[in-house]
Backbone as a ProteinNet text record, in pm:
[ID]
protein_1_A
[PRIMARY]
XXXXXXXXXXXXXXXXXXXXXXXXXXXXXXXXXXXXXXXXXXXXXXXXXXXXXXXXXXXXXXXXXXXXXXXXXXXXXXXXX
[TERTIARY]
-565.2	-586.6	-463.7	-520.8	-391.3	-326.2	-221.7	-122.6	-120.9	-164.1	-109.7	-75.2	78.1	112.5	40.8	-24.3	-29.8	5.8	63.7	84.5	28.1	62.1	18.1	-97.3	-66.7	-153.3	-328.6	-314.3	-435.1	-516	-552.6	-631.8	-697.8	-864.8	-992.6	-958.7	-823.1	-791.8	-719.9	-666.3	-660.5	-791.9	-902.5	-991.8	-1083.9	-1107.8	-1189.4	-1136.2	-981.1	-933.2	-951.2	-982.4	-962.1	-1124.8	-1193.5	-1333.2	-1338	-1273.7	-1294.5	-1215	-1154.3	-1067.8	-932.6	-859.4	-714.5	-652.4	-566.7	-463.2	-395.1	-417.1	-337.2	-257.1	-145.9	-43	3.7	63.2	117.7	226.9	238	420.1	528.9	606.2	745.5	876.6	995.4	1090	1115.2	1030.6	1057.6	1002.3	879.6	846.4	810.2	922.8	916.6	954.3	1048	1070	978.3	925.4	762.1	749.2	882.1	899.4	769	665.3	583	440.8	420.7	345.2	307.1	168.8	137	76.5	119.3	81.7	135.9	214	253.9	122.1	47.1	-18	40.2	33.7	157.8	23.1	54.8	-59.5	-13.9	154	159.9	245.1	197.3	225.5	393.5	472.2	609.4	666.5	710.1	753.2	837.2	925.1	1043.9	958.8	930.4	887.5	965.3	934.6	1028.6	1167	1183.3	1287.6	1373.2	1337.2	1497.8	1432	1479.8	1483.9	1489.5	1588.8	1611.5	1580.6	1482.5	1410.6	1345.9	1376.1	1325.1	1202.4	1141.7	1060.1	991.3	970.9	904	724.5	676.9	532.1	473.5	397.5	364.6	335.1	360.8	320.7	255	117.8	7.5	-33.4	47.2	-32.5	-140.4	-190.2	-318.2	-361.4	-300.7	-340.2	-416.2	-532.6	-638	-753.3	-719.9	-809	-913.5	-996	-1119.8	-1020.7	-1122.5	-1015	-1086.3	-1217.5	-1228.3	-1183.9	-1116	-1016	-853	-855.9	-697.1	-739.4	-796.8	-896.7	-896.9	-968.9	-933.8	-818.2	-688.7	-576.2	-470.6	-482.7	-450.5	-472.3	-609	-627	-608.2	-626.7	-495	-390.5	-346.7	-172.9	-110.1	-231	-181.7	-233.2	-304.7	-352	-226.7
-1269.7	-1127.7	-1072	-983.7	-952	-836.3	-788.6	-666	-618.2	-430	-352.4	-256	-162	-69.8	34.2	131.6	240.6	399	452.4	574.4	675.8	791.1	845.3	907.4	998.7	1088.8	995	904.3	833.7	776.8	859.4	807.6	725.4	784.4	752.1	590.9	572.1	405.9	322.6	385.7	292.8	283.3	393.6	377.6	262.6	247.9	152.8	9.5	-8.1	-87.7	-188.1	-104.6	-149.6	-216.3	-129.4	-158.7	-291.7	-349.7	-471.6	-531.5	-547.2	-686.2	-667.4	-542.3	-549.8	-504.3	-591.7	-488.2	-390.2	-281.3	-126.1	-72.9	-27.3	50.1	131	228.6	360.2	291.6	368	341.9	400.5	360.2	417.8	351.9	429.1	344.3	224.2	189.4	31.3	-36.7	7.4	-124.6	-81.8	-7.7	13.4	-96.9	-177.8	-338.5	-406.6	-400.4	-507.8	-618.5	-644.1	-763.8	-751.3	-877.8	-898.2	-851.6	-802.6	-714.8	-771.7	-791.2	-861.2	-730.1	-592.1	-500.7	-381.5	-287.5	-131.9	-23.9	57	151.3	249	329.6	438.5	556.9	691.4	808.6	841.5	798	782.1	961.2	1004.5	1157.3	1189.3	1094.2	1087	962.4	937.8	799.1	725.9	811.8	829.6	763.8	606.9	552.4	631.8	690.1	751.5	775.1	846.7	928.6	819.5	730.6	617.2	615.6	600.9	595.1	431.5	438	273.2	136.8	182.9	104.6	-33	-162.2	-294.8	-306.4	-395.1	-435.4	-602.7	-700.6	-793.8	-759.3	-680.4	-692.8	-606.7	-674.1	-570.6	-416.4	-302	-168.6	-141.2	-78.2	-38.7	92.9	218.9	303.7	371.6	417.9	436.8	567.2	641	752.5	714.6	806.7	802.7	704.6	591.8	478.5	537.1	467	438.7	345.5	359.5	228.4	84.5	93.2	-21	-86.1	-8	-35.8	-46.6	-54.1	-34.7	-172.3	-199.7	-352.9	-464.5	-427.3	-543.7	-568.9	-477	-488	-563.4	-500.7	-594	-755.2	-751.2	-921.4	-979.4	-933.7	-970.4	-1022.2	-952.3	-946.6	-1067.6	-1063.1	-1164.2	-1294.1	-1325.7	-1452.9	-1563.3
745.8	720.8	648.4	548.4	469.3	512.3	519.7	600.3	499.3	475.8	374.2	433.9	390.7	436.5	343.1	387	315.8	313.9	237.3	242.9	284.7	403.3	538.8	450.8	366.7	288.5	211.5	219.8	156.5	274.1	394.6	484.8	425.8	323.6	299.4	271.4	201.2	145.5	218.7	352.9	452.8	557.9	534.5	615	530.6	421.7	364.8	353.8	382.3	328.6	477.8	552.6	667.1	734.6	689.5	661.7	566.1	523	418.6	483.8	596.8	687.6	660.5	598.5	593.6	768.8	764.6	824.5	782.9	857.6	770.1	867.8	776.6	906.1	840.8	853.8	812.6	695.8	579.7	527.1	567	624.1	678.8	669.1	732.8	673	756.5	822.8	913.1	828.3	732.7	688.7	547.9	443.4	329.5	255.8	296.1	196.1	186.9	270.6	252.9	295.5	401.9	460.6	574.2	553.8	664.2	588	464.6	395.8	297.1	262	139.7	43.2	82.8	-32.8	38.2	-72.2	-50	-127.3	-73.7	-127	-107.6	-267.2	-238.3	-333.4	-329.1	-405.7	-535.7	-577.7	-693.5	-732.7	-638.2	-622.7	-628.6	-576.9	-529.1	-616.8	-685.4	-696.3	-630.7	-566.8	-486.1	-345.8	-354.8	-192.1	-90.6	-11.1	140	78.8	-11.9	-20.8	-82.1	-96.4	-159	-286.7	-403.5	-514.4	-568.9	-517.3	-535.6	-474.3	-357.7	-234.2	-339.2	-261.2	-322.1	-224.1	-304.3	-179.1	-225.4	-110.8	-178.9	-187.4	-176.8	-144.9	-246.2	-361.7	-480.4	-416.6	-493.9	-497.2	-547.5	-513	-543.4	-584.6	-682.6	-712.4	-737.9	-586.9	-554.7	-702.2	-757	-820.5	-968.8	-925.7	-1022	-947.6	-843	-851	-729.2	-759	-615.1	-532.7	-376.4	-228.4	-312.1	-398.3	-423.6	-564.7	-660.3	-721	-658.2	-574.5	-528.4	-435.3	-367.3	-288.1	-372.7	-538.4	-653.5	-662.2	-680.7	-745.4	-608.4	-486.3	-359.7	-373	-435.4	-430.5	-531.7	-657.7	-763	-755.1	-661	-717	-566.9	-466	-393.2	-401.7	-507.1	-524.7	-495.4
[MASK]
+++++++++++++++++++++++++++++++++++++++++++++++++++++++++++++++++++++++++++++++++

């Protein structure tokens, strides 16, 4: 099962995402690096992940803005092939 953190504000795409077998958990600063995380969903709204600017992370970032949960679901499994 794949772990995605997603950003508090995008319920509907952690509610669907979750509906398709992800694990979903809030984004915060325990688990903004992405250690343990095979995807960051973020609204695209902020670019600024949780206030750090310069925050790394290993787990691709997913700019949810503009997309459908089932365009943002394709691009999750993309990028973790």
């Amino acid at each position: 099962m794949k772990r995605v953190a997603v950003e508090a504000n995008l319920s509907n795409v952690r509610d669907y995402l979750s509906q398709q077998g992800y694990d979903c958990c809030e984004l915060d600063a325990q688990n903004q690096n992405g250690q343990g995380l095979d995807a960051i969903v973020i609204s695209g709204a902020d670019q600024n992940i949780m206030g750090i600017a310069d925050a790394t992370t290993k787990a691709p970032v997913i700019n949810a803005n503009g997309l459908r949960p089932e365009e943002i679901a394709n691009r999750i499994q993309n990028s973790t092939r």
